[in-house]
C-alpha positions in Angstrom: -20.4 114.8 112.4 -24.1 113.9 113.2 -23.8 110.3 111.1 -20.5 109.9 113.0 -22.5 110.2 116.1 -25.5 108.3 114.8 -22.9 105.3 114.0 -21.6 105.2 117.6 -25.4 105.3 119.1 -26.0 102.3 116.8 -22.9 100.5 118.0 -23.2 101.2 121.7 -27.1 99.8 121.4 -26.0 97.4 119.3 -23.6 96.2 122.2 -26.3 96.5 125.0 -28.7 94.4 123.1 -26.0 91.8 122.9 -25.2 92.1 126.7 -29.3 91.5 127.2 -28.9 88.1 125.7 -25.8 87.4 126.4 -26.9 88.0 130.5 -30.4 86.3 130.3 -28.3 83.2 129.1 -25.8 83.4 132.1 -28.9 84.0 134.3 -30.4 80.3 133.9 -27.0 79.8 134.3 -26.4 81.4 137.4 -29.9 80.4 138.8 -29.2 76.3 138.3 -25.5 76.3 139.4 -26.7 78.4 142.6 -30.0 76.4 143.4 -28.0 73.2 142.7 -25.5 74.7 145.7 -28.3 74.9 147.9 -29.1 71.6 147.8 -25.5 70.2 148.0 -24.7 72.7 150.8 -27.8 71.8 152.9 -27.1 68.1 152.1 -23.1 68.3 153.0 -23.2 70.7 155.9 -25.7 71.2 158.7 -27.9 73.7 157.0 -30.4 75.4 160.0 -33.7 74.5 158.5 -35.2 78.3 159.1 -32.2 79.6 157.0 -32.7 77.1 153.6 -36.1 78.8 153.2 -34.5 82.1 152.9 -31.8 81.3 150.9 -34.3 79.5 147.9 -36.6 82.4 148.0 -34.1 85.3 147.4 -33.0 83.2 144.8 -36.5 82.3 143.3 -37.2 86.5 143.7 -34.1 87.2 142.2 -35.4 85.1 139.2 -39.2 86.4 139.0 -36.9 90.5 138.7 -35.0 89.1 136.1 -38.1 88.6 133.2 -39.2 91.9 133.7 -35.3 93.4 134.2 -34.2 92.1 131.0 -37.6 92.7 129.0 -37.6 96.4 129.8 -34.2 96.6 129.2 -34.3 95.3 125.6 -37.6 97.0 125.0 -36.0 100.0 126.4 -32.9 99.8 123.8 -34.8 99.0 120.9 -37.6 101.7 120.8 -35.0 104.0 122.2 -37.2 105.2 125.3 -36.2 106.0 128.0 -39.1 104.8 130.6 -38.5 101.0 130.6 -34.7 101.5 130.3 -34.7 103.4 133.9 -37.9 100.9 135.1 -34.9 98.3 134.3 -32.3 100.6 136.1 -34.6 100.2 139.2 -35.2 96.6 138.8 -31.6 96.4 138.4 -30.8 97.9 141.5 -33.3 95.2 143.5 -31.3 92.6 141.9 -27.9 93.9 142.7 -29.3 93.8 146.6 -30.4 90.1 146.1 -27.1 88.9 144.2 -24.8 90.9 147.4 -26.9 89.0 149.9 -26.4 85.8 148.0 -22.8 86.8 147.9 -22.1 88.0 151.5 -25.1 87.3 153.9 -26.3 83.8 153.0 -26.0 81.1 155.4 -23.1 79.1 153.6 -20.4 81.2 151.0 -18.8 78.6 148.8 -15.7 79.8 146.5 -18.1 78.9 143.2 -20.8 81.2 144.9 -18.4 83.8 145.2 -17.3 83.8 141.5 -21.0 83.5 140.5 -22.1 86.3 142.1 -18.9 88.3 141.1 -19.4 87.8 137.3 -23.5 88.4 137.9 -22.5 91.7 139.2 -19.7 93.1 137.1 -22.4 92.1 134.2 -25.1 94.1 136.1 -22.6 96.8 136.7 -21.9 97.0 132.9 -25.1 97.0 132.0 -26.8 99.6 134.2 -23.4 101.8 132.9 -24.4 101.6 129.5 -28.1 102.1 130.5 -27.8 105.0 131.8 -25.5 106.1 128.6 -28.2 105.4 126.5 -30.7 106.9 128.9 -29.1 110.7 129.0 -28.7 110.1 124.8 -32.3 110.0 124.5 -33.4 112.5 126.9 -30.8 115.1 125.3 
């Protein structure tokens, strides 16, 4: 019983160190495809000037969260402590705030922003799931 157990805590961290990497690659991504719409949108349409400033630096935060997000996420998973797994949880949470602005709040909503943001935060939502899975595992 315990090695059955022991095989599905390998295969569960197993499948949140792929979802890491697979993330921080959809990130730059996600960061280049939405930058690159900010500049079309406030080339195309009449972008208020005190708005595009806004806009780039949740985006540029959202980026500087994501280094340490993923970091203590994968150093979380693969010393099996809980601390930077639940400092990643928290980070995780900040990000989800920046990704809903980005997806609701910001000064021009294109379809492609919308699918972005979507897939960012079912991937987020997945993750923190299987984060805090893996967080109750090693506190019991």
């Amino acid at each position: 019983m315990a090695a059955g157990r022991r095989d599905l805590h390998l295969k569960v961290a197993i499948l949140r160190q792929i979802l890491f990497y697979v993330n921080g690659i959809y990130y730059i991504f996600y960061f280049l495809a939405t930058l690159a719409m900010i500049v079309y949108k406030s080339q195309v349409f009449s972008y208020p000037d005190d708005f595009l400033a806004p806009d780039l630096a949740v985006l540029f935060l959202m980026a500087i969260l994501e280094v340490p997000r993923l970091y203590l996420g994968c150093k979380g998973n693969l010393t099996e402590e809980e601390a930077p797994l639940g400092l990643s949880l928290g980070v995780t949470v900040g990000s989800v705030v920046l990704c809903v602005y980005l997806l609701a709040w910001q000064t021009y909503v294109l379809w492609a922003d919308v699918v972005l943001n979507a897939v960012l935060l079912c991937a987020y939502g997945l993750e923190s799931g299987l984060k805090v899975t893996a967080i109750a595992a090693f506190v019991s």
